[in-house]
DOTILO-932653 format. One record per residue (C-alpha): residue number from 1; residue in three letters; chain; z, x, y. Coordinates in steps of 0.001 Angstrom, whole numbers, plus 500000, padded with zeros to 6 digits. Example, Ala and Ser with C-alpha at 12.3 -4.5 7.8 and 13.67 -1.06 7.14 Angstrom:
<num: 1; residu: ALA; chaine: A; up: 507800; east: 512300; north: 495500>
<num: 2; residu: SER; chaine: A; up: 507140; east: 513670; north: 498940>
% end
This chain:
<num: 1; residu: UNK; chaine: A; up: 484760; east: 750287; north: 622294>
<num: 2; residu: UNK; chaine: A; up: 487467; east: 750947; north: 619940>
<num: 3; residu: UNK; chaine: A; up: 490030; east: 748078; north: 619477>
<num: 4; residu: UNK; chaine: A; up: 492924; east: 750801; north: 619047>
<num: 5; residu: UNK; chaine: A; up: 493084; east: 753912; north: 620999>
<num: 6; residu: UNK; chaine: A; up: 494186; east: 756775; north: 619986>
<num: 7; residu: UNK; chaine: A; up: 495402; east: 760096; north: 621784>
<num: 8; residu: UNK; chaine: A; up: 497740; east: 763438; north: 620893>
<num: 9; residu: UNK; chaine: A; up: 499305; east: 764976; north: 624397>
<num: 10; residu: UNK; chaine: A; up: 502583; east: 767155; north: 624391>
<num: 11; residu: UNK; chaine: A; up: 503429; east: 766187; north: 620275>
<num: 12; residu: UNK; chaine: A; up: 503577; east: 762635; north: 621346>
<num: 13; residu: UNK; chaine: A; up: 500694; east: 760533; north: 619902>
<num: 14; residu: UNK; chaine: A; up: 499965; east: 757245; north: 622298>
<num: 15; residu: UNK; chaine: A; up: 498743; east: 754319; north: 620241>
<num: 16; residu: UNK; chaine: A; up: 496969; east: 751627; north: 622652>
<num: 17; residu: UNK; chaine: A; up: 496154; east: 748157; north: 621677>
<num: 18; residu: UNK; chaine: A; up: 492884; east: 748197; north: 623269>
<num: 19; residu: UNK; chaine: A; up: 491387; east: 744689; north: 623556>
<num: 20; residu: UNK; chaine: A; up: 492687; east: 743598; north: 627019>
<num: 21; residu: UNK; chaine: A; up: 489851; east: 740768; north: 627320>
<num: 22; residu: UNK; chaine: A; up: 491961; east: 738636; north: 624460>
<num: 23; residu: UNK; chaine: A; up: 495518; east: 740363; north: 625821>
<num: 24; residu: UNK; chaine: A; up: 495365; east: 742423; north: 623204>
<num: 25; residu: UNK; chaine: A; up: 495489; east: 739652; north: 619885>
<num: 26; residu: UNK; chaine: A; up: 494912; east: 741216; north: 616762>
<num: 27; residu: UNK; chaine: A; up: 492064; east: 740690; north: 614434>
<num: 28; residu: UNK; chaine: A; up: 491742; east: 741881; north: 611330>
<num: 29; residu: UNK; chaine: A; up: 489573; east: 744677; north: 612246>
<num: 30; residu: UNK; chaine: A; up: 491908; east: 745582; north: 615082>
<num: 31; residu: UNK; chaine: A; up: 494966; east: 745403; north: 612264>
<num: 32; residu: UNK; chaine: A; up: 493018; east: 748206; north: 609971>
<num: 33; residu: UNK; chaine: A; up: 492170; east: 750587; north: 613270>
<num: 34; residu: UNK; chaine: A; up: 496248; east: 750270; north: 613918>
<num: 35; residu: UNK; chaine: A; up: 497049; east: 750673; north: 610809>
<num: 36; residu: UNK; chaine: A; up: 495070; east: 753757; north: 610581>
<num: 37; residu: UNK; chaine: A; up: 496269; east: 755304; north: 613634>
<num: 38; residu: UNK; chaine: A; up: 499761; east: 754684; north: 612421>
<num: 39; residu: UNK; chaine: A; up: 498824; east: 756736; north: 608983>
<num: 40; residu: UNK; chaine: A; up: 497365; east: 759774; north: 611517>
<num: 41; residu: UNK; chaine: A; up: 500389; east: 759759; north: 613759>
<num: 42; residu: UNK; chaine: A; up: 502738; east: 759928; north: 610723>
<num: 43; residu: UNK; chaine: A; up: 500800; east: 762178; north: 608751>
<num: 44; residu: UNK; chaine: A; up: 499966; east: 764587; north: 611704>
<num: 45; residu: UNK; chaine: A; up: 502892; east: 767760; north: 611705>
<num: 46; residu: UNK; chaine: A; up: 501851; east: 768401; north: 615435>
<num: 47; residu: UNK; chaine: A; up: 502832; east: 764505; north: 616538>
<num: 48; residu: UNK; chaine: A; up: 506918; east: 764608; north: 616677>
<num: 49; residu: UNK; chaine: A; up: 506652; east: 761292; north: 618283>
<num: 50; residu: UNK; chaine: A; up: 504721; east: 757725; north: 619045>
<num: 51; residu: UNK; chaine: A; up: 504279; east: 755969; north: 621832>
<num: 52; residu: UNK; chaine: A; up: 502795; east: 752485; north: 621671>
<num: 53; residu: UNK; chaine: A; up: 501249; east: 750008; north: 624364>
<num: 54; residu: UNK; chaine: A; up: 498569; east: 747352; north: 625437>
<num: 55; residu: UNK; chaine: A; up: 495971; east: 747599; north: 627599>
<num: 56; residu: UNK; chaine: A; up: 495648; east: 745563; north: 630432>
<num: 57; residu: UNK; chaine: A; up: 498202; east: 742681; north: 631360>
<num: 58; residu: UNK; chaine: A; up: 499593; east: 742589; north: 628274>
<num: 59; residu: UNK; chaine: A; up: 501765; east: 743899; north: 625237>
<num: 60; residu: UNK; chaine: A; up: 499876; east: 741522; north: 622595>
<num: 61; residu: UNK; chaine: A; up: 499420; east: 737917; north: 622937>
<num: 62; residu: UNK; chaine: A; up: 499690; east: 737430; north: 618868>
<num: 63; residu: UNK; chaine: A; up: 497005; east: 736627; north: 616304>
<num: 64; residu: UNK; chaine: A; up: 493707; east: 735924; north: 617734>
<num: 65; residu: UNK; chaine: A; up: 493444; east: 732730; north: 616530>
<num: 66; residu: UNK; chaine: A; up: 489688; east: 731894; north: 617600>
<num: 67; residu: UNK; chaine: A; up: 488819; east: 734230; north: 614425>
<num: 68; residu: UNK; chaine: A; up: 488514; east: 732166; north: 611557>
<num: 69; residu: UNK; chaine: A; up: 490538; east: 732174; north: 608495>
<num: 70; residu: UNK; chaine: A; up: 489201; east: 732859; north: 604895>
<num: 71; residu: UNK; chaine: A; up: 489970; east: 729996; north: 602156>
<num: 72; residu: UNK; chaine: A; up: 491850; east: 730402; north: 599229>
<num: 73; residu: UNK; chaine: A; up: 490191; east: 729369; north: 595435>
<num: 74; residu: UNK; chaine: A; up: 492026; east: 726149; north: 596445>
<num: 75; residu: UNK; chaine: A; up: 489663; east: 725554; north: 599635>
<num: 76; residu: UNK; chaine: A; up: 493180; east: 726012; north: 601495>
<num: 77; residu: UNK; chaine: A; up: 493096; east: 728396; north: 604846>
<num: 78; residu: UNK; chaine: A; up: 494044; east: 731589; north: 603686>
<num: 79; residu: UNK; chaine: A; up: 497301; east: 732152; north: 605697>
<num: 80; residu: UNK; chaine: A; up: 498735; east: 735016; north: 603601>
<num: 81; residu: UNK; chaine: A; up: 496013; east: 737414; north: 602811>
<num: 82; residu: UNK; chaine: A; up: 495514; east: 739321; north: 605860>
<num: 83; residu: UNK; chaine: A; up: 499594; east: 739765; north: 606180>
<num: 84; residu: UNK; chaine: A; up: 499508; east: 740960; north: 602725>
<num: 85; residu: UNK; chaine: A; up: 496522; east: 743532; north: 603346>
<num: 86; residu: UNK; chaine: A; up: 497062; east: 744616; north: 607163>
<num: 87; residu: UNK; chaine: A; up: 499326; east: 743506; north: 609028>
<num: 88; residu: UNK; chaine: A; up: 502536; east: 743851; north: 606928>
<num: 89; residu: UNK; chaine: A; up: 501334; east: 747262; north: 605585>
<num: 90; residu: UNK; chaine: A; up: 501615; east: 748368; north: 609566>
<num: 91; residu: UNK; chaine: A; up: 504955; east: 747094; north: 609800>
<num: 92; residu: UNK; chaine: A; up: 506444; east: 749028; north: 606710>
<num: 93; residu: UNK; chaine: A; up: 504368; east: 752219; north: 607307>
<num: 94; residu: UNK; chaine: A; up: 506105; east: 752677; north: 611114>
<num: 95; residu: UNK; chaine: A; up: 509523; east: 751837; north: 609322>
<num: 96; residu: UNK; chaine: A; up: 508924; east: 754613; north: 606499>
<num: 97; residu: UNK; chaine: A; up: 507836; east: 756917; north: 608988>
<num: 98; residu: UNK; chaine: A; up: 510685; east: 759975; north: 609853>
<num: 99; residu: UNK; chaine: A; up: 509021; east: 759864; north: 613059>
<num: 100; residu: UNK; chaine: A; up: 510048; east: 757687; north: 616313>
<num: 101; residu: UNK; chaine: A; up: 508465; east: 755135; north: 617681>
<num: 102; residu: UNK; chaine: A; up: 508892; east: 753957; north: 621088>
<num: 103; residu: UNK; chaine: A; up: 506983; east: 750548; north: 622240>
<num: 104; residu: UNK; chaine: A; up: 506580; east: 750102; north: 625745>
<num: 105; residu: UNK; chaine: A; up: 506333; east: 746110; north: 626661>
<num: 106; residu: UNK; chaine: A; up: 504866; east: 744354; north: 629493>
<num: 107; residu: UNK; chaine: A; up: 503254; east: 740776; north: 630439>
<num: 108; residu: UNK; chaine: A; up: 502891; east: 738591; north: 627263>
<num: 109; residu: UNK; chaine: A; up: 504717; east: 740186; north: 623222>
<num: 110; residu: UNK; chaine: A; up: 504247; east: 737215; north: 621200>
<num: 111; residu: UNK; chaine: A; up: 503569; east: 736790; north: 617545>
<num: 112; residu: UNK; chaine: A; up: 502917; east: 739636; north: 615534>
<num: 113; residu: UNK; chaine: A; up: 503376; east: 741535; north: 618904>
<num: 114; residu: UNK; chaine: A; up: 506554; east: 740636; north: 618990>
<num: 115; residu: UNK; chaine: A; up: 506654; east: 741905; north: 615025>
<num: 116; residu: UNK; chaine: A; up: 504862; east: 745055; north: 616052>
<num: 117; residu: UNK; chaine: A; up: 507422; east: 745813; north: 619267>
<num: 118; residu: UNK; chaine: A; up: 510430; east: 745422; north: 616913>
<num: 119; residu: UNK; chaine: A; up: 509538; east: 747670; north: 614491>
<num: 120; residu: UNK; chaine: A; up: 509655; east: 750362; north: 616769>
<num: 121; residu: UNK; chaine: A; up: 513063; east: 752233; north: 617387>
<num: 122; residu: UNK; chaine: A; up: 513142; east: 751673; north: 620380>
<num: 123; residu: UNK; chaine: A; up: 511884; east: 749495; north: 623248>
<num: 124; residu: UNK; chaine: A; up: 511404; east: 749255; north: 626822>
<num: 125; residu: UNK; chaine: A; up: 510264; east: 746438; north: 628699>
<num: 126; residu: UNK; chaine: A; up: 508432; east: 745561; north: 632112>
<num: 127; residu: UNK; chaine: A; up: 510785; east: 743129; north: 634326>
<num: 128; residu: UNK; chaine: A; up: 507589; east: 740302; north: 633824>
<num: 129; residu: UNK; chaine: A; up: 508114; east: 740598; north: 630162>
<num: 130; residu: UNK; chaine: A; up: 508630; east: 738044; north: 628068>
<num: 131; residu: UNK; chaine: A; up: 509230; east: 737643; north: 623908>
<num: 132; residu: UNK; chaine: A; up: 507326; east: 734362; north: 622520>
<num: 133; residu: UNK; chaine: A; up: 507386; east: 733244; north: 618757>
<num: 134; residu: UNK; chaine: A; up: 505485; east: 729953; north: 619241>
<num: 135; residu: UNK; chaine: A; up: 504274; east: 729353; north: 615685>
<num: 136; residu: UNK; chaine: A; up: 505995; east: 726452; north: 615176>
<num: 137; residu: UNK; chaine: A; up: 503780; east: 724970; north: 617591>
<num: 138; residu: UNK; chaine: A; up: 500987; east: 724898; north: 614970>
<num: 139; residu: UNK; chaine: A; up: 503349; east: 723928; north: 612412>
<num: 140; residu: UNK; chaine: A; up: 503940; east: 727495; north: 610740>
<num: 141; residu: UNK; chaine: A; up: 506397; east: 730606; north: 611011>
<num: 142; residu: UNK; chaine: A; up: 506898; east: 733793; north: 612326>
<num: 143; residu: UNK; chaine: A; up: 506047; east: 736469; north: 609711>
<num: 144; residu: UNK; chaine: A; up: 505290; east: 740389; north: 609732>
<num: 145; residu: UNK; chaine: A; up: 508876; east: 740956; north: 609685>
<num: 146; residu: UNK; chaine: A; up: 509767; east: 738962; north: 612739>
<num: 147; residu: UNK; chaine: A; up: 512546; east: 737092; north: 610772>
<num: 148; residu: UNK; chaine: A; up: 513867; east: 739835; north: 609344>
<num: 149; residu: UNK; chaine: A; up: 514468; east: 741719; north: 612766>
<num: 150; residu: UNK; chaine: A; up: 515420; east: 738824; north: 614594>
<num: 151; residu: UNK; chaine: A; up: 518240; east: 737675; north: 612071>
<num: 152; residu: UNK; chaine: A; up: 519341; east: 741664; north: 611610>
<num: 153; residu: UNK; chaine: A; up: 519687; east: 742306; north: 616098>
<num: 154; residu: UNK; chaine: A; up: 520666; east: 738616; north: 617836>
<num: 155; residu: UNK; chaine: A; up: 522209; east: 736621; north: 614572>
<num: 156; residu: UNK; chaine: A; up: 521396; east: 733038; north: 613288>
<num: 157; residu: UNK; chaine: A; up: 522409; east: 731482; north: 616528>
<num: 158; residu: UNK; chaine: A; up: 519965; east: 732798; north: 618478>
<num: 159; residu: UNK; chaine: A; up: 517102; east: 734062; north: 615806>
<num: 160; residu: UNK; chaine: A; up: 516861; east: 729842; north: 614954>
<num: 161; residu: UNK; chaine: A; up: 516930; east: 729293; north: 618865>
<num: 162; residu: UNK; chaine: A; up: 513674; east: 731776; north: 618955>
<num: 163; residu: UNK; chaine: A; up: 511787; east: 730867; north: 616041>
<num: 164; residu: UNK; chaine: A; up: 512457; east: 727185; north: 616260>
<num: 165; residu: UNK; chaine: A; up: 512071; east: 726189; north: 619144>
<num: 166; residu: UNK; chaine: A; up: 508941; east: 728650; north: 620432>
<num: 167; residu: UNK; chaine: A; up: 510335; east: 729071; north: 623808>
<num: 168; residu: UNK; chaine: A; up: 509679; east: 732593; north: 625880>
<num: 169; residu: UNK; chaine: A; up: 512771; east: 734987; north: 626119>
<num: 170; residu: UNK; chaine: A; up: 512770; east: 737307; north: 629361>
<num: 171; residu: UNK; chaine: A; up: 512565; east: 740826; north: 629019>
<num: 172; residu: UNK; chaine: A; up: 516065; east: 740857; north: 630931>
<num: 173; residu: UNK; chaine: A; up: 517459; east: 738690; north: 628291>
<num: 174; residu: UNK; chaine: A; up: 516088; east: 740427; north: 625760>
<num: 175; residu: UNK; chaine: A; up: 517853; east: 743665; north: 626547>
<num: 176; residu: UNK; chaine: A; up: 521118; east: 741391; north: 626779>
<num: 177; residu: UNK; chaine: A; up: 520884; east: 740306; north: 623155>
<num: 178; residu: UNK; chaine: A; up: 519716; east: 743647; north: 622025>
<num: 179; residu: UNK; chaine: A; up: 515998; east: 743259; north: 621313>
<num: 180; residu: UNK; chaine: A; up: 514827; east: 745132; north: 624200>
<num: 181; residu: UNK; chaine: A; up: 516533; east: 749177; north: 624902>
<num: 182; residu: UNK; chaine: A; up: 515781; east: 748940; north: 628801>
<num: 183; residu: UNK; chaine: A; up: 514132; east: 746772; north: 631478>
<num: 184; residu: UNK; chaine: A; up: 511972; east: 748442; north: 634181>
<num: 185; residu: UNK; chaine: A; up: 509733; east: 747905; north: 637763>
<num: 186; residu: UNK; chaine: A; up: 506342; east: 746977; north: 635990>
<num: 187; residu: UNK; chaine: A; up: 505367; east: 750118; north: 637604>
<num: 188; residu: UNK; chaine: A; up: 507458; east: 752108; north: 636270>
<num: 189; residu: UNK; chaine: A; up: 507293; east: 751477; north: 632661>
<num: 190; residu: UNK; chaine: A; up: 504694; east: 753601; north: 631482>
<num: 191; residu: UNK; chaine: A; up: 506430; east: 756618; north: 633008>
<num: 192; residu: UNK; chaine: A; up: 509456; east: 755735; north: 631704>
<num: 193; residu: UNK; chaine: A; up: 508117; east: 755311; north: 628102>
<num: 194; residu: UNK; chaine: A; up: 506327; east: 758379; north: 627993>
<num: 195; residu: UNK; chaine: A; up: 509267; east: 760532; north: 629212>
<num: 196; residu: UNK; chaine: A; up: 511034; east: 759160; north: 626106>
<num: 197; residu: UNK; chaine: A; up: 508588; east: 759974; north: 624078>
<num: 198; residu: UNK; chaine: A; up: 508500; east: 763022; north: 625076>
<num: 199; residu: UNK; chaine: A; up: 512113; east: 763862; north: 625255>
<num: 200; residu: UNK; chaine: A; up: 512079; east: 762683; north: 621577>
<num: 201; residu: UNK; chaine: A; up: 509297; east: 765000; north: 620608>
<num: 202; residu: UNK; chaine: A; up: 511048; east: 767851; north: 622468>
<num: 203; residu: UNK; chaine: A; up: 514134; east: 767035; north: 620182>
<num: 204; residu: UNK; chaine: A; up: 515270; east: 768069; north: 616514>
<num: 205; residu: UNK; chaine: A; up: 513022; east: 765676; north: 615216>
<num: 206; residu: UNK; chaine: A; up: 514108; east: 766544; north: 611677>
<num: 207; residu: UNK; chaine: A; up: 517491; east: 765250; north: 612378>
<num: 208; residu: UNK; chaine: A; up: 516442; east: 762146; north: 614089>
<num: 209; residu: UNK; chaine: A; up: 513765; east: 761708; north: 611286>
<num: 210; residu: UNK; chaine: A; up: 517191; east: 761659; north: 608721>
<num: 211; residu: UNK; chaine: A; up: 519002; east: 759273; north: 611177>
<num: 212; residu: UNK; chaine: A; up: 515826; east: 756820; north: 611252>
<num: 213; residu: UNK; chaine: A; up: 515535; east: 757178; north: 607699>
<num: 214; residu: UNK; chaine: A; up: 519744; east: 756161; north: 607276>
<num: 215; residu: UNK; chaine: A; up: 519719; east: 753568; north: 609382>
<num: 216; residu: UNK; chaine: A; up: 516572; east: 751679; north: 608186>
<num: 217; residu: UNK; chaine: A; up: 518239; east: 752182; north: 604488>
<num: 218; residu: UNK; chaine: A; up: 521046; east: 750521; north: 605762>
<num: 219; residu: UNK; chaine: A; up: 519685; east: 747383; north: 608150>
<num: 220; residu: UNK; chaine: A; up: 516478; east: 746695; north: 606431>
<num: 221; residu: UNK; chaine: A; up: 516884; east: 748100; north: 602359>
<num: 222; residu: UNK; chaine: A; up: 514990; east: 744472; north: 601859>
<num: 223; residu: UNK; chaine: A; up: 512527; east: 744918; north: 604788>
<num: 224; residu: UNK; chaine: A; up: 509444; east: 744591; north: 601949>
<num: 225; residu: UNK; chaine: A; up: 510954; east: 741715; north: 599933>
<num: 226; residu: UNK; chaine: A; up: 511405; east: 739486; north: 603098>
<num: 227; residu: UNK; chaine: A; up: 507720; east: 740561; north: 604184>
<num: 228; residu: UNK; chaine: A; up: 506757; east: 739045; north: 601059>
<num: 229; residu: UNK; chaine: A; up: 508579; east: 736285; north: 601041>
<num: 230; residu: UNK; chaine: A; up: 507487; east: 735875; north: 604884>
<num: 231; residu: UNK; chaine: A; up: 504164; east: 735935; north: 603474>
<num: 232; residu: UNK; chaine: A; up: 504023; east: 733485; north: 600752>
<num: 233; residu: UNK; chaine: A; up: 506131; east: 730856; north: 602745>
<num: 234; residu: UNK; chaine: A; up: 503105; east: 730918; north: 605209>
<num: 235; residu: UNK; chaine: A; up: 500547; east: 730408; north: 603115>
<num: 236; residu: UNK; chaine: A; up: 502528; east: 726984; north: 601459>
<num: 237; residu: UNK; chaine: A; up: 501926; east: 725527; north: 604655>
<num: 238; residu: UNK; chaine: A; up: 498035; east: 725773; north: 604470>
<num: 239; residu: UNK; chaine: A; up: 498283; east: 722163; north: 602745>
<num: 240; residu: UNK; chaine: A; up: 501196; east: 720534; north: 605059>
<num: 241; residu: UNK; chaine: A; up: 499306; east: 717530; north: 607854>
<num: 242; residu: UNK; chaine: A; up: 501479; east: 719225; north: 610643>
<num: 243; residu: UNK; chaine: A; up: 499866; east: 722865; north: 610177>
<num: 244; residu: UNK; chaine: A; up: 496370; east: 720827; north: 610508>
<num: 245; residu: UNK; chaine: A; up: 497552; east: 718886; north: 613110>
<num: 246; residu: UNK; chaine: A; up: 499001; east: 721928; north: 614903>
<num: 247; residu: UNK; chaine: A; up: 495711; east: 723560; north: 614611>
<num: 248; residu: UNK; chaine: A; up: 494018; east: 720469; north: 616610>
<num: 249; residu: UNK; chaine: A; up: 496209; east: 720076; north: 619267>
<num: 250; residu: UNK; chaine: A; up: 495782; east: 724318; north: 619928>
<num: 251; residu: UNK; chaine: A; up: 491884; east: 723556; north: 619800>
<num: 252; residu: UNK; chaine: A; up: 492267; east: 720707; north: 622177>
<num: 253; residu: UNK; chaine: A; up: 494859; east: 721529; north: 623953>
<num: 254; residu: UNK; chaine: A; up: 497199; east: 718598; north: 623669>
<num: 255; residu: UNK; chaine: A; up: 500471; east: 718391; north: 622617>
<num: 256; residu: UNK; chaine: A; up: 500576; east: 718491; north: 618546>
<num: 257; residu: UNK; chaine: A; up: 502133; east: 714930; north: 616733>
<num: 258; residu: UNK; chaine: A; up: 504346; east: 716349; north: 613972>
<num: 259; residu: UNK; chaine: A; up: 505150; east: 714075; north: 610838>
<num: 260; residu: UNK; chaine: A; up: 506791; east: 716634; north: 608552>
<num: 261; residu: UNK; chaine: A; up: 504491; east: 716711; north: 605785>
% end
């Protein structure tokens, strides 16, 4: 079964995280099938629109980290490669696409779900929603762009609240602080998603295309720079004790001892 699914109905092509099993983490594998369903839906003239969920009870649950990382020439885990190669590459290619992209978010968005659901223009949400950067329970930091949208939509205030402190934000908060476009009945989402995308497919796309295009030039002219620089500040903690302590305590599910080293 394919780990991304991939349909075209009405000019509207739905993208579906399809590996409900693990709430829908990404592997690498699972990173190149979205990232090549993002390249068809953009490069498709008969898709006006995108529509992107999870399968299952959830939105994505993050990285799946039960797959195991590569090792730099150092021996260090290889914390930057696979951003550099897949995952960041899906990020920029939905905000260089002219064409909308509407995520529709219920259960669990953490991690690079929570990267993925933000780069979308817009957003709705399932009332049992919730937003969760926990990486700094493992002694890392949110990347894919995650710092980027959060410091651009909420401010410092609340982007340092999010990041450093790894706690879950409603989906009705969310929409309060201007993450999330609307909240709805968990039953009601879907619909609600796919009439947007629709109604944006139905629309002059070419005009919304040129407003997508302005406003990303204006928020995010540095979107690729901080994806780097996301990207390379990850990898410097492959060497820190907390990052390998942080990696314990996930694997045996105890509360991590941070030193700060």
């Amino acid at each position: 079964m394919s780990d991304v699914r991939y349909t075209v109905a009405a000019a509207v092509a739905h993208i579906e995280l399809n590996r409900p099993q693990a709430l829908n983490a990404w592997t690498p594998d699972m990173g190149r099938e979205l990232l090549a369903a993002v390249r068809r839906a953009d490069e498709d003239s008969s898709v006006r629109s995108v529509l992107v969920t999870g399968a299952g009870k959830a939105f994505s649950s993050g990285a799946d980290v039960t797959v195991p990382r590569d090792t730099t020439r150092d021996g260090d885990p290889d914390l930057s490669s696979w951003l550099r190669t897949i995952y960041n590459p899906v990020i920029l290619q939905i905000r260089s696409s002219q064409k909308p992209f509407v995520a529709a978010v219920h259960g669990a968005c953490a991690g690079l779900g929570v990267s993925l659901a933000l780069a979308c223009d817009l957003v709705l949400a399932s009332d049992d929603a919730y937003l969760l950067l926990a990486f700094v329970r493992i002694g890392v930091m949110p990347d894919a762009g995650a710092t980027a949208f959060l410091a651009e939509r909420v401010g410092l205030a609340r982007a340092n609240a999010l990041c450093m402190l790894g706690e879950k934000l409603p989906a009705p908060t969310a929409e309060q602080w201007g993450l999330v476009n609307s909240v709805h009945p968990g039953r009601e989402l879907h619909d609600a998603a796919a009439d947007l995308a629709r109604r944006l497919a139905s629309g002059p796309t070419v005009a919304v295309g040129n407003m997508k295009y302005a406003l990303t030039a204006a928020a995010q002219a540095r979107l690729a720079e901080q994806l780097d620089l996301e990207a390379g500040l990850q990898q410097s903690h492959a060497r820190t004790a907390d990052y390998a302590e942080g990696r314990a305590a996930f694997t045996e599910k105890r509360t991590a001892v941070f030193r700060g080293r």
